[in-house]
C-alpha positions in Angstrom: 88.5 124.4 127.3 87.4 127.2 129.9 84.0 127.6 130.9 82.0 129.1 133.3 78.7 126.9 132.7 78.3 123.6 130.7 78.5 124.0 127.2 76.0 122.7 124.7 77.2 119.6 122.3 77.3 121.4 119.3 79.7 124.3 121.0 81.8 121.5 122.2 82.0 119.5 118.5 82.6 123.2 116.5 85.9 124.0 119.2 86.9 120.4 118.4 86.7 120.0 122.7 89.4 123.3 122.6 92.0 121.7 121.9 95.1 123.5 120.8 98.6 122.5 119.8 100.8 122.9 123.0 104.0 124.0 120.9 102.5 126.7 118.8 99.0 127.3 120.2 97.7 126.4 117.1 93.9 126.2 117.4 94.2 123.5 114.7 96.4 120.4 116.0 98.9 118.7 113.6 98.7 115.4 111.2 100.6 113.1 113.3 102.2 110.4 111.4 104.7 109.2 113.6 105.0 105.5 113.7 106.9 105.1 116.9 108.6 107.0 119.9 111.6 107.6 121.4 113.1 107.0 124.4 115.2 108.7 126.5 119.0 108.0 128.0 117.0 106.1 130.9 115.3 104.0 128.5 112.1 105.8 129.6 109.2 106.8 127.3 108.1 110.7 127.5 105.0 110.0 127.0 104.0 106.1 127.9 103.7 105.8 124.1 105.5 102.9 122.2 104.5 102.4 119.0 101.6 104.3 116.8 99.5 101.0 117.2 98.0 101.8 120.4 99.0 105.0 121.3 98.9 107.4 118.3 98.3 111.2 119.4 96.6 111.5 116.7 93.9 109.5 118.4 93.3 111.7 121.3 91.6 113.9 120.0 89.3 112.1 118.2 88.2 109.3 120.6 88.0 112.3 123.6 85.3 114.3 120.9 83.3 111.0 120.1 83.1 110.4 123.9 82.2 113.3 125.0 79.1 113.8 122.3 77.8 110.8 123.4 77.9 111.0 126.5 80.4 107.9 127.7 83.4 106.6 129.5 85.5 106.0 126.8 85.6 106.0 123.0 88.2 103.5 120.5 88.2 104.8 116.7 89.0 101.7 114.1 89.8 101.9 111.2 86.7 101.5 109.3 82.9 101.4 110.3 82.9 97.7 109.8 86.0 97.3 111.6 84.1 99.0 114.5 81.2 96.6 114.2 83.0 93.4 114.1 85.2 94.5 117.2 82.8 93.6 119.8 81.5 90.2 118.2 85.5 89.2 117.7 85.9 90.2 121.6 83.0 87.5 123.0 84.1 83.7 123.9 83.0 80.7 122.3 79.8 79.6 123.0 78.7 83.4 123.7 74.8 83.2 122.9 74.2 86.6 120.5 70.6 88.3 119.1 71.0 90.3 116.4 68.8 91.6 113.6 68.8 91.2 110.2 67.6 93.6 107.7 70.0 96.2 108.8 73.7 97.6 107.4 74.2 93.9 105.9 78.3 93.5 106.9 76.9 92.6 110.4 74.9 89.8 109.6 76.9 88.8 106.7 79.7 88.0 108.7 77.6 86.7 111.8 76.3 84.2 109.0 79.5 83.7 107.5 82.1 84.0 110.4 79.7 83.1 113.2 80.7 79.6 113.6 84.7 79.8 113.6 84.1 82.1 116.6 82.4 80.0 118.4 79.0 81.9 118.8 75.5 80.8 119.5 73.5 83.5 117.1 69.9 84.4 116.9 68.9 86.6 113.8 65.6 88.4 114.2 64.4 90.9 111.8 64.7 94.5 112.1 61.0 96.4 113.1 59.8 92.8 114.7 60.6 94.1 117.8 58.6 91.7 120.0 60.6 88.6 118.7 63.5 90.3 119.6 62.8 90.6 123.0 61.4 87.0 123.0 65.0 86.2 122.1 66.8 87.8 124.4 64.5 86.7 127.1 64.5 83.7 126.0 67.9 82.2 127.0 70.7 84.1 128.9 72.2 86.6 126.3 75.7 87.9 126.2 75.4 90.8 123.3 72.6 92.1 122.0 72.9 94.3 118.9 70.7 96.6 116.7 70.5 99.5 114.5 69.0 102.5 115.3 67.0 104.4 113.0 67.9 100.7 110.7 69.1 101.1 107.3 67.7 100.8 104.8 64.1 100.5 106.5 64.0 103.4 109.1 62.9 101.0 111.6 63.0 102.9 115.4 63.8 100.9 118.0 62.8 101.1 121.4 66.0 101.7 123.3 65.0 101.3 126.6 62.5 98.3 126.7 65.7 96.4 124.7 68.0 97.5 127.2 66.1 95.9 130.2 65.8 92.7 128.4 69.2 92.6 127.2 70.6 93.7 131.2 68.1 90.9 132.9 69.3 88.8 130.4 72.7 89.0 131.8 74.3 91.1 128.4 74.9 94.2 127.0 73.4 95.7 124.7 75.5 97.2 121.5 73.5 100.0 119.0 74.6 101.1 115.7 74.0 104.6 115.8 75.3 105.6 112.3 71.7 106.9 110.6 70.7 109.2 114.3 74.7 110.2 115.2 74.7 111.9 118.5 73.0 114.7 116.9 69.9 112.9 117.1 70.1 110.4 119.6 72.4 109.8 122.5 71.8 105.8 123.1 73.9 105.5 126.4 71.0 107.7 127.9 68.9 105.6 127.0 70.1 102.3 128.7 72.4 100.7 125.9 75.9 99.8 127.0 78.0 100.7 123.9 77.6 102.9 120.5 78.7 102.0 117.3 79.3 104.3 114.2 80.5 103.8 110.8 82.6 107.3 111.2 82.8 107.3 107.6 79.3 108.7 107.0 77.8 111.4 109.0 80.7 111.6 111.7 83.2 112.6 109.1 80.4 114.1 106.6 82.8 114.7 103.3 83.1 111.7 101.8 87.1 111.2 102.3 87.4 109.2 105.0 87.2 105.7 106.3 86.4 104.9 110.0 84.7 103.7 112.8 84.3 104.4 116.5 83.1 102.4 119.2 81.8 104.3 122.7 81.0 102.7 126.1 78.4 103.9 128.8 81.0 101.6 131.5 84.0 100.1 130.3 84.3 96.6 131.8 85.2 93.0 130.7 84.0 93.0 127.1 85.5 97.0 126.8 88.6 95.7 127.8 89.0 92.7 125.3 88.0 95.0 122.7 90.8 97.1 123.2 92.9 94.1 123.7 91.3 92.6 120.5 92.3 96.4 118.6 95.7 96.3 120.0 96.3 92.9 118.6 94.4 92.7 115.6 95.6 96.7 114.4 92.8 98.2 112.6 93.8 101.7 113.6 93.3 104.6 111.7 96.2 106.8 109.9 96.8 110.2 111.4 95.3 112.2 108.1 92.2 110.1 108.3 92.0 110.9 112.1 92.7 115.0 111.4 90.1 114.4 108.9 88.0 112.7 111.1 88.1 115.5 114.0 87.6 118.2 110.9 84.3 116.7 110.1 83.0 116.4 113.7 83.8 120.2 114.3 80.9 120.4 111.9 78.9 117.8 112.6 75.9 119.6 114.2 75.5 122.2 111.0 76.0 119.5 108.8 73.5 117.0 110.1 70.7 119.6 110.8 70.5 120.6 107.1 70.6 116.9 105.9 67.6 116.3 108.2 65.8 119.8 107.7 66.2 118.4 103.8 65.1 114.5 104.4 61.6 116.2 106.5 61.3 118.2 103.0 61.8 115.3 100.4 60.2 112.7 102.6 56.7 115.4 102.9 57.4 115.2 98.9 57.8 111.8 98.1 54.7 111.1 100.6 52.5 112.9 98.2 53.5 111.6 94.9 51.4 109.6 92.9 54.2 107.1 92.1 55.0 107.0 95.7 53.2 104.0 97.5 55.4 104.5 100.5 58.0 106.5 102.2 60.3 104.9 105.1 60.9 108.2 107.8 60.5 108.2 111.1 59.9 111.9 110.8 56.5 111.5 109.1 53.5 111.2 111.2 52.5 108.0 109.4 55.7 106.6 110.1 54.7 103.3 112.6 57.3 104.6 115.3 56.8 108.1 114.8 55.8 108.8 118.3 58.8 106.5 120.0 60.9 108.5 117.1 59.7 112.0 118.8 60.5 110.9 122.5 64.3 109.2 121.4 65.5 112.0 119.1 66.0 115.5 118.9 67.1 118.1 116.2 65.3 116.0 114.0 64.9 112.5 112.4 68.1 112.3 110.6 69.2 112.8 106.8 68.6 109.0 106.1 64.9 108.0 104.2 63.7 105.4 101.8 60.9 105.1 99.4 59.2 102.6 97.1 58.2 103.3 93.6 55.3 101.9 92.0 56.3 99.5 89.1 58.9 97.5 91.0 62.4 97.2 90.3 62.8 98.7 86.8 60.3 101.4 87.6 63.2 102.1 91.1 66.4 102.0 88.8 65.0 104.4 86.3 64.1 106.9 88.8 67.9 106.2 89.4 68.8 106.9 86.4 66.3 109.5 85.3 68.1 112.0 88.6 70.5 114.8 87.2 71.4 116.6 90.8 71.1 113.8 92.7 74.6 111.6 92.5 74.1 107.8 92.1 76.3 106.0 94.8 77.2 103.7 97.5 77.6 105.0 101.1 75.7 107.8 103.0 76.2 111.1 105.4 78.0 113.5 102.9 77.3 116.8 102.1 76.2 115.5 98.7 72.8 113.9 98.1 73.1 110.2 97.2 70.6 107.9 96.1 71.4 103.6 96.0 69.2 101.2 94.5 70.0 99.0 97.8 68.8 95.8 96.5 71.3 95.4 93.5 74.1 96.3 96.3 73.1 93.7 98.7 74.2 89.8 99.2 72.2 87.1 97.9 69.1 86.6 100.1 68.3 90.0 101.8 65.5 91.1 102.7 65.5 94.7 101.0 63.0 95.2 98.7 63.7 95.9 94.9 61.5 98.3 94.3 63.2 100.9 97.3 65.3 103.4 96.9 67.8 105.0 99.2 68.3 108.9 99.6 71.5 110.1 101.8 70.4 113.4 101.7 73.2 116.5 101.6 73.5 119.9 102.2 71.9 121.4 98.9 69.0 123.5 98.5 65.8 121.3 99.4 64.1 122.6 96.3 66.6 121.6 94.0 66.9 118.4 95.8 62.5 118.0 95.2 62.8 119.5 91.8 65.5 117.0 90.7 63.0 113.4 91.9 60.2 115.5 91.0 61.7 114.7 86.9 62.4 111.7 87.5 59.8 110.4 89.0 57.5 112.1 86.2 59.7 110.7 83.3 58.6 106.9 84.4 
């Protein structure tokens, strides 16, 4: 891409980096399928790629756009979000000492809990928002990953980046955030002292509901970088080459798409804060919000599409507000261009921590006053 001054994020995300097909100087690249690569008479390789495993071109793309937007090294794109996630904890050595919260997406304790052992890993679970007894953890013994979520799901908690970061680097470790529910819209983590990013590129990355992914970005690549790619290589949970031209289609929109969704959460979260059936919302763009003022000083363009809210009368009273929406689709995931709302705790393993009487809203693209006008029913019918 030619420039004669540096070029805002969002410039770079909508001209997909410039990148153009070299054969036809198409401004949209091709699907590349291609499972594996010929050689020449000399045995040779045109290209140093072997096989699609570890050298798809259809990677390039998307891994040099997810870099670049948050501002690191390198970027590896898996296959799916958990995928992504489970990468770095499959990558340690046994007896690797790990702090990691719970009450966040619940695939990372989950397997922690369930998996944790075969590996070999010493894990400390600390609840997400209790941020002084995380950092009791990690000071507590030396450390070799620490990992959070940032804003959590489904809680909103907000994290203070760089106070976890210090701990985590005197500790000896790196620290990994899950930076799904901000995207580098919001938040740029790697600025802010942690070592690598994580994203469940399904949601807000992609932002059309059609893809599966995840994506992994490093602020320095070193050891634990390399056995991660290693650890991808070997293990192969690569993406297809439509999900990837998906993939890079959704990021070219990402910073129009993600604006509206949190322009619409400030709106319905101001709502639901007022409503007498209401007892509490969970954004970090309300003033009341705990973390509000951390929120202000870690994000930008907002405080993302992602809130929560309880509804007085407990579970029942949460799944008929479910039930009682008409716009609003009921479903699993979040970051579309659809609203969604979950009843989380009917979702979740046996023995979270999410209450039953909350309510998730992913929100979309749609008009904010249809949005309020479709919970505002709802919430009257109970």
């Amino acid at each position: 891409m030619k420039r004669n001054a540096p070029l805002d994020p969002s410039t770079l995300a909508a001209q997909g980096l410039g990148w153009e097909d070299a054969e036809t100087g198409a401004v949209i690249r091709p699907v590349h399928v291609a499972t594996t690569y010929a050689r020449d008479e000399n045995y040779a390789l045109p290209d140093d790629r072997t096989y699609i495993r570890d050298a798809s071109p259809a990677l390039d793309q998307a891994e040099s756009m997810i870099a670049t937007l948050e501002n690191a090294a390198e970027a590896m794109v898996f296959s799916s979000g958990l995928a992504a996630c489970m990468a770095p904890f499959q990558a340690l050595r046994p007896g690797d000492r790990v702090v990691a919260q719970s009450g966040i997406y619940f695939g990372v304790p989950t397997w922690l809990d369930e998996f944790g052992d075969a590996h070999g890993l010493d894990r400390v679970m600390v609840p997400a928002g209790d941020e002084e007894a995380l950092l009791a953890a990690v000071r507590a013994a030396p450390t070799a990953l620490v990992w959070i979520e940032n804003p959590s799901n489904p809680m909103l908690d907000v994290a203070d980046i760089r106070a976890i970061a210090d701990a985590t680097h005197d500790s000896g470790g790196l620290l990994c955030v899950d930076s799904t529910t901000a995207t580098p819209v919001h938040s740029r983590h790697l600025d802010l002292g942690a070592d690598i990013v994580a994203h469940s590129a399904t949601k807000y990355l992609n932002g059309h509901s059609d893809v599966l992914c995840g994506a992994l970005a490093v602020r320095e690549p070193g050891d634990l970088w390399e056995r991660i790619r290693r650890h991808r290589y070997l293990t192969g949970p690569q993406p297809g080459g439509f999900d990837l031209f998906l993939l890079v289609r959704g990021m070219r929109t990402l910073f129009v798409r993600v604006e509206r969704q949190s322009a619409n959460a400030q709106k319905i979260a101001e709502f639901l804060e007022d409503h007498p059936k209401v007892p509490r919302v969970n954004y970090p763009g309300l003033p009341g919000h705990p973390r509000h003022t951390l929120a202000k000083a870690q994000m930008q363009n907002g405080f993302g599409g992602l809130l929560s809210f309880h509804v007085d009368g407990g579970e029942a009273a949460a799944l008929q507000v479910a039930k009682n929406v008409q716009l609003i689709k009921r479903a699993t995931s979040l970051g579309g261009v659809e609203t969604l709302i979950e009843h989380r705790y009917t979702v979740e393993p046996e023995g979270t921590t999410t209450p039953p009487d909350l309510l998730r809203l992913s929100m979309g693209i749609e008009d904010a006053g249809d949005l309020i006008s479709d919970l505002s029913q709802a919430l009257d019918r109970l």
